[in-house]
N, C-alpha and C positions, 0 to 999 in steps of 0.2 A: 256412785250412780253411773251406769251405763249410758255412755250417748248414739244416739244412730241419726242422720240425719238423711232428709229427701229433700231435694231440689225438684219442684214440680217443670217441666220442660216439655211438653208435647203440645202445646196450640201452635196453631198458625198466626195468629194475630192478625187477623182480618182486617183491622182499622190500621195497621199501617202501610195499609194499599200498596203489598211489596210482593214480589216471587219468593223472597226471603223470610225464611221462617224468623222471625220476630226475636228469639234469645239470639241470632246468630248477627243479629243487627250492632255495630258497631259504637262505642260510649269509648272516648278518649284512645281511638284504634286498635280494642280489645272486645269483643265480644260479650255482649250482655251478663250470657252466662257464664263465662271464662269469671265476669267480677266475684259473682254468686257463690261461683266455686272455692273462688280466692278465700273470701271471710270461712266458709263453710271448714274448708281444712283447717284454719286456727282454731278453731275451737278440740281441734282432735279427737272426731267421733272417732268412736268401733267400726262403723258400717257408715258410707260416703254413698249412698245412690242419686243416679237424677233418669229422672223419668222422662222417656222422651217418645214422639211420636210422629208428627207433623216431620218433613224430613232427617227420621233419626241417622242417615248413614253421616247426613254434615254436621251435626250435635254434635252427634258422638264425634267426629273428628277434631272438632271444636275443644274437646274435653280431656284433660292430663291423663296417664294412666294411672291406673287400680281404683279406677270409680266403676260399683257397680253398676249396671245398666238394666231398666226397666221399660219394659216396650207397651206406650198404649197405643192399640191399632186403633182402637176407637174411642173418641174424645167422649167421655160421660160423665163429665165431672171430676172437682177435688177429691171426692170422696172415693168416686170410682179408682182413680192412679193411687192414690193411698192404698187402697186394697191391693194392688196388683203390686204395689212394696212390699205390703207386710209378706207377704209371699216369697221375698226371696232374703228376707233378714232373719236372721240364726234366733232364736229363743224369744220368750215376753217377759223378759225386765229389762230395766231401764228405762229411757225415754226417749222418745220421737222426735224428732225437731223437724215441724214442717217450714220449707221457706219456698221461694220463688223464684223461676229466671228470667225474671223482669222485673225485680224488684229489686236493683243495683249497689245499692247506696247504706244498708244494712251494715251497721259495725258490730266487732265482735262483741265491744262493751255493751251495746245495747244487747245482743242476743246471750251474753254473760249476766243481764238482767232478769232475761228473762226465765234461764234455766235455773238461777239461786234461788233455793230452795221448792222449786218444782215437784219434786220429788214426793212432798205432800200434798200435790195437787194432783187430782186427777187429769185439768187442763189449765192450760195457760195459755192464755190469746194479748197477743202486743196489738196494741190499737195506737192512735194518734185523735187528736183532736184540729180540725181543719176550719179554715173561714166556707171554704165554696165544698164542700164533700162531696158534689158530682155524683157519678153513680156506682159511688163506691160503697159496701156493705156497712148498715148503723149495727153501732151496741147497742143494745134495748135494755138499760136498768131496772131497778124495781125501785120503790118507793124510799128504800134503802141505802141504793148505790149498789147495789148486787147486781153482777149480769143476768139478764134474765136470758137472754137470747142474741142471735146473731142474724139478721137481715138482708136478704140483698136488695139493693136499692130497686130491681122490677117487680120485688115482691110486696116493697115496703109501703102503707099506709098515709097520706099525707101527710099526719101527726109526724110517722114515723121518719119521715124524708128531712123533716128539720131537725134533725138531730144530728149534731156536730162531729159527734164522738162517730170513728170509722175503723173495719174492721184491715187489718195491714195483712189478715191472710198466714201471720206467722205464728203457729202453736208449736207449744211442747205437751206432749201428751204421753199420759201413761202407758207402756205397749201394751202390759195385759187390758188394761180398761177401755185401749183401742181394739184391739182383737175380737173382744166379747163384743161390742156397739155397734162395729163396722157391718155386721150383714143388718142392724136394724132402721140402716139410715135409707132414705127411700126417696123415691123421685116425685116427694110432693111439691111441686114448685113449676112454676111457666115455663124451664128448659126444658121440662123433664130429666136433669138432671141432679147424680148424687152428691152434695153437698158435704162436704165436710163440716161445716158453722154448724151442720143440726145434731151433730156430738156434743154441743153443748144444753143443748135442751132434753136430750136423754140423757145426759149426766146428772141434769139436774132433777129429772124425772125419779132419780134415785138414787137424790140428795149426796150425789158425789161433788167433792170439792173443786169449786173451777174460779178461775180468778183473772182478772184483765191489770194489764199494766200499761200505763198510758206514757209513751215517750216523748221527753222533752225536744226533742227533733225530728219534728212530723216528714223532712225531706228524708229520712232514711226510707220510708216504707211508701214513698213514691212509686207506683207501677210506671211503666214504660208500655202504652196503649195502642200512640200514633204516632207520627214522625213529629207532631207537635211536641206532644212531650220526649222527645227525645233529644232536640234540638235544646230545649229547656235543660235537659238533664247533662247534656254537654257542657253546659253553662253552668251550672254548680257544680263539677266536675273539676271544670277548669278553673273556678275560684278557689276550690279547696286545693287542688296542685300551686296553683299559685301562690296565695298565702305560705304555703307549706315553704315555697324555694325562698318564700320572702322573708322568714321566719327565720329560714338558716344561712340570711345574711345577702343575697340577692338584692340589688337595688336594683328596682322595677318599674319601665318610665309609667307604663298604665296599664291597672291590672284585667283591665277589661278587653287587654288587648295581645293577650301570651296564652297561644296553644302549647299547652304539654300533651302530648300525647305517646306518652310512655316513660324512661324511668332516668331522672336527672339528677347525678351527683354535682354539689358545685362546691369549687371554693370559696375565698374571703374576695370581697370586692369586685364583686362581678356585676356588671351592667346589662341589663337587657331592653332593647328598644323596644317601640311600639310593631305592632303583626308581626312577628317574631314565631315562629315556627320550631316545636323542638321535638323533635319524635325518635322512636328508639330507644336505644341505649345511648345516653348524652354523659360525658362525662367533661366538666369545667375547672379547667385548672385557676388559681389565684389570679387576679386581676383582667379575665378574659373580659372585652365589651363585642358584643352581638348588635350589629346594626339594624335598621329599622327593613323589615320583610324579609327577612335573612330566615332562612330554614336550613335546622341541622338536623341531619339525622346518621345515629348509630354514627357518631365520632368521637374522637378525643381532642381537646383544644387543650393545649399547655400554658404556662404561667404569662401571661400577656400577652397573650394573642387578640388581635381586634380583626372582627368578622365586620365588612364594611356596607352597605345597603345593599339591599334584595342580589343577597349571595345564598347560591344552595352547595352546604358541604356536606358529601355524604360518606358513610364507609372509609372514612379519614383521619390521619392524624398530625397536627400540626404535636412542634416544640416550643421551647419558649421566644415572645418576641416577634410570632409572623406575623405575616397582614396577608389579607385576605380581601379582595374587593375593592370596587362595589362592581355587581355584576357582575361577577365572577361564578362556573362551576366546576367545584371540586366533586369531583368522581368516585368512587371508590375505589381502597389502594392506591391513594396517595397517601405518602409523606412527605411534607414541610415541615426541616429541621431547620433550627434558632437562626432568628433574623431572616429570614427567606419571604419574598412578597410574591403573591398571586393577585397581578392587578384586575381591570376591568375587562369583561368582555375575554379573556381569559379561561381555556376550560384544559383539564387535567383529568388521566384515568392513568391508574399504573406508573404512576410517578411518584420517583422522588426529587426532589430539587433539596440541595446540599445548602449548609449553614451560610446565609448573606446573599445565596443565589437570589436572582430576581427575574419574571416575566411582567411585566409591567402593564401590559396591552395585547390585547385583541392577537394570540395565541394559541394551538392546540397540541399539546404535550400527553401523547399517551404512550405506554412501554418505554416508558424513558427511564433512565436512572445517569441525573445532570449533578455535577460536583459541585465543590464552596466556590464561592464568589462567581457564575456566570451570571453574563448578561445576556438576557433572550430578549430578542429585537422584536418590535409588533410586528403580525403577518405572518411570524415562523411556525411551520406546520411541521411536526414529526408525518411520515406516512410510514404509520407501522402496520396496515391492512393491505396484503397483495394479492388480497380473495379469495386466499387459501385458509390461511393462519396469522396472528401477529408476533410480528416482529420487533426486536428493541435497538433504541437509539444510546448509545451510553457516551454522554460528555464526558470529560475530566474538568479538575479544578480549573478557574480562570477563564475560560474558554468565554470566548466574545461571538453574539451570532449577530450578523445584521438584520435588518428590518425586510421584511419579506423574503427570505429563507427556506427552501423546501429541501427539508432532512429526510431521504431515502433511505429506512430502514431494510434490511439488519445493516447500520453501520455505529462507526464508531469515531469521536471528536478526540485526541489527546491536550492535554491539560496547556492552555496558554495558547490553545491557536484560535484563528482569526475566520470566521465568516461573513465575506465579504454580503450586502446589501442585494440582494434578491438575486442570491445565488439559489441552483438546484445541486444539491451536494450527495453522489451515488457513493462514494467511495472515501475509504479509511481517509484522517483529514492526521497529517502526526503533529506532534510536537512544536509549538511554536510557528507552525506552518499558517501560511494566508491561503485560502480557500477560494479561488471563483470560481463560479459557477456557472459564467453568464452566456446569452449568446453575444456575437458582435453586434453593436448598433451599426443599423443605416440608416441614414436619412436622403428621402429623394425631393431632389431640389423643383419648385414648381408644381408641385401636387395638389390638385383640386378634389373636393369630396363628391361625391354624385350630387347633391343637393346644389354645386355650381356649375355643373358642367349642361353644356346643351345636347 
């Protein structure tokens, strides 16, 4: 059997009172439709379309290449962008697989359910059964359990309104038996718009075979409406990433309290505290611990690294054995190799700091590349911006710096020497050499401040 699938993508989404077209609206810092996408390719259709409308230029940017692109200028319903599909998919066999880019949270297994043995159906409708259905589409049975039809809730009957069972909007449908149907669906209904749900009541008008499949996990077929529900949908998002790192051995102080928002490899014995922050590409090496408000993103931490409270490391990579924090930010393009500490208050871009090195305090190391074992005194300022370009600071091994330090870039420290305590340091400093920098103190004897003088 043939697959083709459509991702319907052209509203604007009115109810989430946004400039932003609504698929393009953000679920764990990937875009609505980007998730829709994602399941849609495992399944490995033939033909990949999504229909867009509502600003197609950012959809469509939104969207990976070799998806076909379908343009509805005007929003006229399911059934309408359905037609404007069939229009640029190659032949009528096989099946259709309609889905949604606001309906996030669809696994493949569920829609693996629903295309098995499809094939002798002319349609298949994935429904959910809900405590509150809202005004979401009812299934209308018959006296049998047979569908009879498909509802939208502005169109529905009061009887009809309590009815639990709701439509999820996700069919597979025969193409020739869509082909044939689609000019007879008609804008009977308070939008005036063409429906696609009323394919199932001309199917059945002639006794073509149609069938509903109720899933046991009504949150897959969740739409995404307002920023309410989206907020919501963040939220089981983030349970299901979590479980998932906790699963594969993550010990997790509260799981009510760990943003993933993007894609986390970890080792064995890894701790993560509470508002924890993990976005990007995360990778955790063996016994890393992540302190409490600590945001990583797109780094690598090595085998016992501990990330110490409300520390941001970004674009980074420790080795094994650093510390990191608290209050500390790591920048992008840094490396911290084994045993090396970035204390508090502490911020780093373009750095490395060599095995055992240490900045301890209140620091700013950028364009640096500092050898093993230096000590960088609080206060010490690399100035590697001279408003043109930047420039680098390159320590050697051993190298001691005092506490308030201003390193005038492009220079360079050789291994073992000494910078004296708030020194400003322009020039080569060599070997084993003591560095000052200072001006001369004076002190004037008898000196009153304005506040005593008459």
């Amino acid at each position: 059997m043939t697959l083709d699938v459509v991702i319907l993508a052209a509203g604007k989404g009115s109810r989430m009172k946004s400039e932003k077209a609504k698929v393009l609206h953000l679920l764990g810092e990937k875009p609505l439709i980007a998730h829709v996408v994602d399941v849609a390719k495992s399944l490995n259709p033939q033909n990949l379309a999504v229909v867009v409308g509502h600003q197609s230029e950012e959809v469509t940017k939104a969207l990976p290449d070799g998806i076909s692109l379908v343009n509805q200028e005007k929003q006229l319903g399911t059934g309408h962008a359905v037609s404007e599909t069939v229009k640029v998919l190659d032949g009528d066999e096989g099946m259709l697989l309609v889905m949604f880019g606001d309906v996030p949270f669809v696994t493949s297994s569920t829609l693996n359910r629903v295309l098995d043995g499809a094939s002798d159906f002319s349609i298949t409708v994935l429904t959910a059964e809900l405590a509150d259905p809202g005004n979401l589409g009812r299934i209308v049975r018959d006296a049998s359990g047979n569908i009879k039809k498909i509802v939208e809730a502005v169109d529905a009957t009061e009887e009809e309104k309590t009815i639990r069972e709701i439509n999820s909007g996700i069919m597979a449908i025969r193409k020739s038996d869509l082909i044939r149907w689609l000019p007879k669906v008609k804008p009977a209904n308070k939008q005036g718009e063409l429906y696609l749900t009323d394919l199932v009541e001309i199917a059945l008008a002639e006794s073509a075979k149609v069938r509903a499949i109720i899933t046991d996990k009504p949150e897959e077929v969740l739409g995404i409406n307002s920023q309410w529900d989206l907020s919501q949908a963040e939220r089981l998002l983030q349970k299901r990433r979590v479980k998932e790192l906790a699963l594969r051995g993550a010990r997790i102080a509260d799981p009510d309290r760990l943003d993933i928002r993007g894609d986390v490899e970890i080792g064995n014995d890894c701790f993560i505290d509470v508002n924890v922050v993990l976005e990007g590409s995360v990778v955790l090496g063996d016994d890393v611990s992540i302190g409490p408000g600590a945001v990583v993103i797109d780094s690598k931490l090595g085998v016992g690294t501990k990330i110490h409270a409300h520390s941001v490391v970004e674009g980074a990579e420790t080795q094994a054995n650093c510390t990191i924090g608290p209050f500390a930010r790591v920048r992008p393009g840094t490396i911290v190799e084994e045993r090396a500490k970035i204390g508090n208050f502490v911020e780093t871009k373009m750095a490395r700091l060599g095995p055992g090195s240490k900045a301890s305090h209140l620091a700013y190391l950028g364009d640096a590349d500092i050898g093993a074992d230096c000590n960088i005194g609080a206060g010490t300022v690399t100035c590697n911006y001279d408003g043109v370009q930047k420039n680098e600071t390159k320590i050697g091994d051993g190298v001691f710096v005092g506490t308030n330090s201003t390193l005038v870039a492009p220079i360079k420290i050789d291994k073992e020497a000494y910078i004296a305590a708030g020194s400003t340091i322009t020039s080569h400093v060599k070997e084993n050499d003591l560095a000052v920098g200072r001006s001369k103190q004076r002190n004037i004897e008898g000196w009153l401040p304005p506040s005593k003088r008459k």
